[in-house]
C-alpha positions as CSV (number, residue, x, y, z in Angstrom):
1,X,54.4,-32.6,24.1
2,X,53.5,-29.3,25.4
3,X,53.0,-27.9,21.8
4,X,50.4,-30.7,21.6
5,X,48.8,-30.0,24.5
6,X,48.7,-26.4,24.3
7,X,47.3,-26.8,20.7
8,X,44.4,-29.2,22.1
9,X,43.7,-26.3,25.2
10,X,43.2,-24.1,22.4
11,X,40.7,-25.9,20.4
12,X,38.7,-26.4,23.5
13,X,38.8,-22.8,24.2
14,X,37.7,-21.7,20.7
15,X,34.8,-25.0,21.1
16,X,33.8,-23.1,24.7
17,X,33.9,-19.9,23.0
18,X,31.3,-21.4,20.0
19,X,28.9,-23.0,22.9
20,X,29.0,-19.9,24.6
21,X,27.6,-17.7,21.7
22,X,25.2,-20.2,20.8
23,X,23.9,-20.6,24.4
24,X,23.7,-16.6,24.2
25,X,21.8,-16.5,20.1
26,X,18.9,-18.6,21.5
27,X,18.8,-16.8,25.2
28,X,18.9,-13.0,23.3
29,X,16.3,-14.2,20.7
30,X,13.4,-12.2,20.4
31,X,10.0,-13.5,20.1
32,X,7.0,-12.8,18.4
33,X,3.7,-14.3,17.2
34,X,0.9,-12.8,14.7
35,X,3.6,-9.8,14.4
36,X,5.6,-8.5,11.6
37,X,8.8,-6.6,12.3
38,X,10.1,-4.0,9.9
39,X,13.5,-2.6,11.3
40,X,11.5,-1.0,14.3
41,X,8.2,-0.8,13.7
42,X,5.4,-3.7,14.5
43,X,2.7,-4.2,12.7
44,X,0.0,-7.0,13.6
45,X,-0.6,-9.5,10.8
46,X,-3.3,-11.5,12.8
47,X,-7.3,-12.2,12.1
48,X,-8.2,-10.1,14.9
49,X,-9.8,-13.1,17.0
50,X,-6.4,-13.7,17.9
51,X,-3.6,-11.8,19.9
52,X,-0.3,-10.7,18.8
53,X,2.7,-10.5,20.9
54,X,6.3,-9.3,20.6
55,X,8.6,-10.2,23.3
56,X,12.1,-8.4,23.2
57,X,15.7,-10.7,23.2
58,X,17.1,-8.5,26.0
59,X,15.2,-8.6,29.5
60,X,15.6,-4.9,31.5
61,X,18.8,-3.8,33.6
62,X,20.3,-0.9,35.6
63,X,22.0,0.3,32.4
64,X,18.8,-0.1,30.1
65,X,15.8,0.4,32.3
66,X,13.4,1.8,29.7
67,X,11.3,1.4,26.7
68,X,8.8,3.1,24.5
69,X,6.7,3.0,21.9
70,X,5.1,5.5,19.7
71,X,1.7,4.7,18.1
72,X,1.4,4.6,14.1
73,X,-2.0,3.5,13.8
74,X,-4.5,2.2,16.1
75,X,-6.4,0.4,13.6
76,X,-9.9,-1.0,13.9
77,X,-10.0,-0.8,18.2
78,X,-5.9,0.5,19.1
79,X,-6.1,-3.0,21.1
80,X,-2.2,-2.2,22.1
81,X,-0.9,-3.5,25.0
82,X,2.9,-2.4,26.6
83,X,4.8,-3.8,29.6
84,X,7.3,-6.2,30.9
85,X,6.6,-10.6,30.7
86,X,9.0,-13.1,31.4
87,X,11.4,-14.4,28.2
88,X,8.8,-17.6,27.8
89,X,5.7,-15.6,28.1
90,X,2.9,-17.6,25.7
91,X,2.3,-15.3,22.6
92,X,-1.0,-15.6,22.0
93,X,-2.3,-13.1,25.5
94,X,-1.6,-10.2,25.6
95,X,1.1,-8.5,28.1
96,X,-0.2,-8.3,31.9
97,X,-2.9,-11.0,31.3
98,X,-0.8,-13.9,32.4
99,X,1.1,-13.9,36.2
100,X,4.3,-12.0,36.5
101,X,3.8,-10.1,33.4
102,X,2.2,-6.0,33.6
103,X,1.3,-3.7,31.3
104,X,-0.5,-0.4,30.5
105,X,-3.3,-0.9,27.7
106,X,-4.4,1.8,25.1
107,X,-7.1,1.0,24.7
108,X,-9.2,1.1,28.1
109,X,-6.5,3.0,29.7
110,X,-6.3,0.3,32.3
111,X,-3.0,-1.8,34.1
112,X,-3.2,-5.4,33.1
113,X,-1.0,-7.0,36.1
114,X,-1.4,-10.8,35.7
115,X,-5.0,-10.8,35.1
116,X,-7.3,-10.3,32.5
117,X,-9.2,-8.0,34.5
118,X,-7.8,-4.8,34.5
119,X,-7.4,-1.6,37.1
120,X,-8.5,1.8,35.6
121,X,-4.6,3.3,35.7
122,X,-4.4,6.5,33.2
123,X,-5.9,8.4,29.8
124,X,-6.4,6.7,26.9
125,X,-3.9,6.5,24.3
126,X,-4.5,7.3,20.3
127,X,-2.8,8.0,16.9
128,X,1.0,9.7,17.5
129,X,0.5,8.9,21.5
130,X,4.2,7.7,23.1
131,X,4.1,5.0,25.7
132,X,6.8,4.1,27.7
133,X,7.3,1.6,30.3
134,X,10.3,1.2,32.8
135,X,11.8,0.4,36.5
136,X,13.1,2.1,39.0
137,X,16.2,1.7,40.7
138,X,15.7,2.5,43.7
139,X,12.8,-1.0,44.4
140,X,13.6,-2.9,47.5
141,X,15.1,-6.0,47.5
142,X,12.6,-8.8,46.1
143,X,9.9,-6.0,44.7
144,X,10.4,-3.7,41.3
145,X,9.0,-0.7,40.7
146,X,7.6,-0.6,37.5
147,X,6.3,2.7,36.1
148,X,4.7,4.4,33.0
149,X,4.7,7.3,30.6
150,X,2.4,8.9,27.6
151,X,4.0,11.5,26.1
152,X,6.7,11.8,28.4
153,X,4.8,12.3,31.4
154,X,4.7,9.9,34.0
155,X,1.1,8.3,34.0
156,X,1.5,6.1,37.3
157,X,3.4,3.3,39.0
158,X,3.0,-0.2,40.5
159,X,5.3,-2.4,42.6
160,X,5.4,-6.4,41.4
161,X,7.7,-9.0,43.4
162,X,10.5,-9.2,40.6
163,X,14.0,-8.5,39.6
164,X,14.7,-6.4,36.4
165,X,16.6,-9.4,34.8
166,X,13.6,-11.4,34.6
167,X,11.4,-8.8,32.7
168,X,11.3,-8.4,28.8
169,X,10.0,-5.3,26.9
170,X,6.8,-6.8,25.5
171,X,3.7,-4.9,23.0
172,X,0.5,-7.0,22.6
173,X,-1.6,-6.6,19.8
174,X,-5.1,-7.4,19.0
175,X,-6.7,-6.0,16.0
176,X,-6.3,-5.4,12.0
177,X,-4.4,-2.2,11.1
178,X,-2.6,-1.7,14.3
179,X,1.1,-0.1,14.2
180,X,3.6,1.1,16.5
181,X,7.4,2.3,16.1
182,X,9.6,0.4,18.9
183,X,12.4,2.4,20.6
184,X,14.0,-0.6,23.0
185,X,16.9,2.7,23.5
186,X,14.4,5.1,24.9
187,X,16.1,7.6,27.7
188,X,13.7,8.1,30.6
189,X,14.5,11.6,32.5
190,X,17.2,13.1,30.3
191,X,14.9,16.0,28.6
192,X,12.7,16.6,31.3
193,X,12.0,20.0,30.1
194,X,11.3,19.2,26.3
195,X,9.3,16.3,27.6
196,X,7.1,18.5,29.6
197,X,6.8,20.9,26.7
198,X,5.5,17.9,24.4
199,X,3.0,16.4,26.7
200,X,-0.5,16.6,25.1
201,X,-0.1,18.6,22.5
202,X,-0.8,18.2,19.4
203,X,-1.6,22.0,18.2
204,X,1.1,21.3,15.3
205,X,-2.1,19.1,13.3
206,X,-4.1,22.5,13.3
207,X,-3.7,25.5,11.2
208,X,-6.4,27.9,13.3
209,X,-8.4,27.3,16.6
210,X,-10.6,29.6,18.0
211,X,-12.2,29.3,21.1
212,X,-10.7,26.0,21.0
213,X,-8.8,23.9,23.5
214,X,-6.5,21.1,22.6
215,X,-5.4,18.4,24.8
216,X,-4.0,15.3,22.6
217,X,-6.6,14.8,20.2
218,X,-9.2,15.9,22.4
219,X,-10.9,19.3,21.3
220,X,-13.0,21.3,23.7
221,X,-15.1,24.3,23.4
222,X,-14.2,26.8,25.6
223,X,-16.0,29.9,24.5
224,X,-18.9,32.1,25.5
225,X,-22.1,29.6,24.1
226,X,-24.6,32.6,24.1
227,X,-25.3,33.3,20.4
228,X,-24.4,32.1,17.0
229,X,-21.5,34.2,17.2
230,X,-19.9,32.2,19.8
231,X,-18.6,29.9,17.4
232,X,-15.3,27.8,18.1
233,X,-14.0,26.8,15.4
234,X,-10.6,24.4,14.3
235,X,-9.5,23.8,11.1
236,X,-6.4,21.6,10.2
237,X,-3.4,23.0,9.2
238,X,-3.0,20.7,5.7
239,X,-6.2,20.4,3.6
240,X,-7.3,16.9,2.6
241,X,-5.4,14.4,-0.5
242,X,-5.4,11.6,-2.3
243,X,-3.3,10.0,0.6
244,X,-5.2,11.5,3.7
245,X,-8.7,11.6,2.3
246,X,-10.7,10.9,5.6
247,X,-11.4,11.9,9.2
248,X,-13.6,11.1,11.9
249,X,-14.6,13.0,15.6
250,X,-15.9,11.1,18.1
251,X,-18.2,12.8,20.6
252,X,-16.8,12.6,24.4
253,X,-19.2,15.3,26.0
254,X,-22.1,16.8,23.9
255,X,-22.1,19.6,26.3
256,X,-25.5,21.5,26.5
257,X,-26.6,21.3,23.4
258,X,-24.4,18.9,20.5
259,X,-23.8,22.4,18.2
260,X,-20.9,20.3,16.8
261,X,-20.6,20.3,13.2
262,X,-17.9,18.5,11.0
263,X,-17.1,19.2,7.8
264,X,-14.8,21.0,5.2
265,X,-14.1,24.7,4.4
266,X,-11.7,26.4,2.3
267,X,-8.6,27.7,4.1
268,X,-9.6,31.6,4.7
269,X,-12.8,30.2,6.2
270,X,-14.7,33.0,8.9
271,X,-13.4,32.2,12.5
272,X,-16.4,32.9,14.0
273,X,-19.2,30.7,11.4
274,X,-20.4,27.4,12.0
275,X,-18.5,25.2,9.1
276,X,-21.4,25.3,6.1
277,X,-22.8,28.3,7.2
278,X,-20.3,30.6,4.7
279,X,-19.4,30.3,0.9
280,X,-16.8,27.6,0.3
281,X,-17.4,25.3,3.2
282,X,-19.7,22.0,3.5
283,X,-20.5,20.6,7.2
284,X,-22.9,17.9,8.9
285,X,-24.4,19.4,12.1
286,X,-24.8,17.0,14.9
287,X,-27.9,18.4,17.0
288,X,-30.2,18.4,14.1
289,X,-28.8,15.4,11.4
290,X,-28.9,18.5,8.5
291,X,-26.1,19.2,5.7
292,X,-24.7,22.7,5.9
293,X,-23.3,23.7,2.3
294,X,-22.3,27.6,2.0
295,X,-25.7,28.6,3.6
296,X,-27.5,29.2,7.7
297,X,-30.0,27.4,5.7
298,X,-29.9,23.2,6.2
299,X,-31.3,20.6,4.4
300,X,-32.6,17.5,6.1
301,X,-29.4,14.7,5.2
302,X,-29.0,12.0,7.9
303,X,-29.9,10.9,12.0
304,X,-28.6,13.2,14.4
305,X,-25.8,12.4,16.8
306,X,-25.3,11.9,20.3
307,X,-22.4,11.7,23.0
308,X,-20.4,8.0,21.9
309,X,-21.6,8.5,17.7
310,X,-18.5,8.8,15.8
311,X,-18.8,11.4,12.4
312,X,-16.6,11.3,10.1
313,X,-16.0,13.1,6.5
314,X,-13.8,12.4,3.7
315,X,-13.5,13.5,-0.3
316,X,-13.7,10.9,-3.1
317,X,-11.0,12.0,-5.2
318,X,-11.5,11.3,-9.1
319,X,-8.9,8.4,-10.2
320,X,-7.0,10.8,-12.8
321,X,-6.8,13.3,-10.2
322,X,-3.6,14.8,-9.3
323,X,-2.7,17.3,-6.5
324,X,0.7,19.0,-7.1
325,X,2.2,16.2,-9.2
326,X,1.5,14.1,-6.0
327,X,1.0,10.2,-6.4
328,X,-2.4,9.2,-7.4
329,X,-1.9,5.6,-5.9
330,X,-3.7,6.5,-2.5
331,X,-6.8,7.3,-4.3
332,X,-10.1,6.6,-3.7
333,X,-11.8,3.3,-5.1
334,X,-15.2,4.1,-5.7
335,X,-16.3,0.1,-6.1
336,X,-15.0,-0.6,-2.2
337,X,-17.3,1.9,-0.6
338,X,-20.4,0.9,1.0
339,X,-23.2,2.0,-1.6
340,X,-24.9,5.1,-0.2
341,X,-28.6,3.6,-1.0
342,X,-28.5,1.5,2.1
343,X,-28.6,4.9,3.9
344,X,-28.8,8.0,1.4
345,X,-31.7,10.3,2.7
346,X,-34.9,10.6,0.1
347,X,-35.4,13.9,0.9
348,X,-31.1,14.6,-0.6
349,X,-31.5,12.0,-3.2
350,X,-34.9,14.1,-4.7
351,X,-33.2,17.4,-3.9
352,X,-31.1,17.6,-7.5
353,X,-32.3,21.1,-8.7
354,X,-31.3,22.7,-5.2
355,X,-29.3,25.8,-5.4
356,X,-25.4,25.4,-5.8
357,X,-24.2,27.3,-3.2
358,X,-20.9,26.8,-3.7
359,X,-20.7,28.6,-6.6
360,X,-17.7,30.4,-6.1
361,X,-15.7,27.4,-6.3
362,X,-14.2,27.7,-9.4
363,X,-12.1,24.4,-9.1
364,X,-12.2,20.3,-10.2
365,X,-15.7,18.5,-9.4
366,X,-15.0,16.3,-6.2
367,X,-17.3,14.1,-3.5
368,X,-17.7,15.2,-0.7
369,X,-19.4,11.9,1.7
370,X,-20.1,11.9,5.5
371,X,-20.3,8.9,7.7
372,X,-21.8,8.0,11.2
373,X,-20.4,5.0,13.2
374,X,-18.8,4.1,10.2
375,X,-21.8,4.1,7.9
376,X,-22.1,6.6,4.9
377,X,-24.9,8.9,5.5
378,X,-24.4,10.7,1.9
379,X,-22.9,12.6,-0.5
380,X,-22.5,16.1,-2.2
381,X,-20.6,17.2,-5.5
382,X,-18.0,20.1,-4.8
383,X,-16.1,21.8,-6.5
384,X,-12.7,22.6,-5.1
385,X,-11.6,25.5,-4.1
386,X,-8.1,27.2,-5.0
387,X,-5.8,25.1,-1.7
388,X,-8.2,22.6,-1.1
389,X,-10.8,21.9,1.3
390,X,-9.8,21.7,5.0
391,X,-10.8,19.3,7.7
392,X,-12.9,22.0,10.1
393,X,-14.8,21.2,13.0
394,X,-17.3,23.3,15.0
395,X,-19.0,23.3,18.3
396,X,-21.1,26.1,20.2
397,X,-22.4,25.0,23.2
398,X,-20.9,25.2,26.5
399,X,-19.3,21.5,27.6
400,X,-18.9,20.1,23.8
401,X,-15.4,17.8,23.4
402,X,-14.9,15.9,20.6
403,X,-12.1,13.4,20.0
404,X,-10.1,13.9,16.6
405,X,-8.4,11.5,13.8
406,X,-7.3,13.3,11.1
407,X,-6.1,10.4,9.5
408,X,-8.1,6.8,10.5
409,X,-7.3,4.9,7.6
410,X,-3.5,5.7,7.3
411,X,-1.5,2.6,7.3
């Protein structure tokens, strides 16, 4: 008899034991809507009209009090939300929108905290940006502390009535292309000192600057501004491919006079010359709308540019080409660009028996095209250089800061 009943304690046990895990597998479930997850990065799969959300299957605690997440790609507007909801939040707003959820957004740099109208709160975040978000321990009973990072450096804080346990890592999403690698293990305050070495910096993307600041992505002119000598100039450290064909600046502060030129110029490429002002270099100048192509001498191309235009430059790369055995499957399809007679200049499309001053490229015919808020202004036939061409950006007047993506349509 006791055999029997010990025998029917046990299966209860093991039943309990079943329930209990089962009860746990839908409570530690995460969530996630318009989202795909591939081991740990996030990638919205939405129409852009509607918001993504992931919602993590473990809420904070004392032992895990920290999160972050490192942008891949911002996509068409880096609509990328991070912060703490509750386990049920809905999925289609985005974190800090709805009561008792907060959240730092990329975007605007604003805190989200239960409304949809946000608090100016920090910077800006961009391509290779980290955002973190965590608690303290130290909150009072019945409020939380909740606090957060870019690039390892806290950005500010804001106290919510909440207890950690009730709070689940959440990103928000919002438009096509964005990307982000999730780290739900993140270590807050263990590497102060390598943190504070990282912060802003991201001087490993350029090969040369001179008279050239970096903060983030942000370049600023900080030479003299007095003559044409006064050039600062920054070139990238790895020349453009079939894979990372394109870039773009986006003028923050046109300074005194918008001398910003963008463009491309062969690696050894004078320090102290506007990019398209010396052999082996090609550049559309900002203050006066003219292409710059191995000579001080412009011809009239596209509109000029102001503080808020966006320039951007790129190289259409023949479909047979091939740099260093590399993989051709990244290049350029001709048929999906916008056709350049919707905004090709007469004055470049009559000017075919100009002088080809790059003549001492010796290299493969490429085309070279430049774009303004996301609109090709034109084209130009290079040939390339020995090394490639290399992303360089100029500016020359006292106050210019652009904003840099080397790579906007990586993805």
């Amino acid at each position: 008899m006791d055999d029997i009943n010990l025998h029917y304690r046990f299966l209860n046990w093991r039943r309990r034991i079943r329930e209990i895990r089962e009860v746990r597998a839908v409570r530690y479930r995460e969530r996630l809507k318009r989202m795909l997850r591939d081991g740990d990065v996030l990638r919205y799969q939405g129409n852009s009209d509607e918001v993504g959300c992931f919602v993590a299957a473990r809420p904070l605690s004392r032992r895990n009090r920290y999160f972050e997440v490192t942008i891949l790609d911002t996509g068409v507007r880096g609509m990328i939300a991070v912060g703490l909801v509750p386990q049920l939040y809905k999925l289609d707003h985005q974190p800090g929108w709805l009561p008792h959820s907060v959240a730092f957004h990329a975007d605007d740099g604003k805190l989200y905290n239960g409304n949809t109208v946000g608090q100016q709160f920090g910077p800006k975040c961009c391509r290779g940006d980290r955002i973190g978000c965590g608690v303290s321990l130290d909150s009072d009973d019945g409020q939380l502390t909740v606090f957060f990072t870019k690039n390892g450096k806290e950005v500010g804080s804001v106290d919510i009535p909440a207890s950690p346990d009730a709070l689940f890592p959440a990103v928000g999403m919002h438009t096509l292309g964005e990307e982000v690698l999730l780290d739900l293990n993140a270590e807050w305050g263990m590497e102060e000192d390598d943190g504070q070495m990282i912060v802003d910096s991201h001087e490993e993307d350029w090969g040369r600057l001179h008279d050239i600041k970096v903060t983030g992505s942000l370049l600023e002119y900080v030479g003299k501004g007095k003559s044409i000598v006064d050039v600062g100039l920054a070139q990238a450290r790895r020349p453009l491919n079939t894979r990372f064909h394109y870039y773009e600046l986006e003028i923050t502060d046109a300074g005194e006079k918008c001398y910003i030129a963008l463009g491309l110029a062969r690696r050894d490429y004078p320090k102290n010359r506007h990019p398209g002002w010396s052999r082996g270099s090609i550049a559309y100048h900002a203050d006066d709308g003219k292409l710059f192509q191995g000579s001080g001498v412009g011809d009239a191309f596209g509109p000029r540019c102001f503080e808020g235009d966006i320039m951007g430059c790129g190289i259409m790369f023949p479909r047979d080409y091939s740099l260093d055995g590399g993989d051709d499957a990244d290049d350029w399809d001709l048929d999906v660009m916008p056709k350049p007679s919707e905004v090709q200049n007469d004055l470049y499309a009559s000017n075919e028996d100009e002088e080809d001053e790059g003549e001492d490229f010796e290299g493969r015919k490429v085309t070279v095209f430049f774009t303004r808020n996301g609109k090709v202004v034109g084209r130009r036939e290079v040939a390339l250089p020995a090394g490639g061409l290399y992303p360089t950006i100029g500016m020359m007047s006292t106050g210019e800061k652009v904003r840099v993506d080397l790579h906007p349509l990586s993805g």
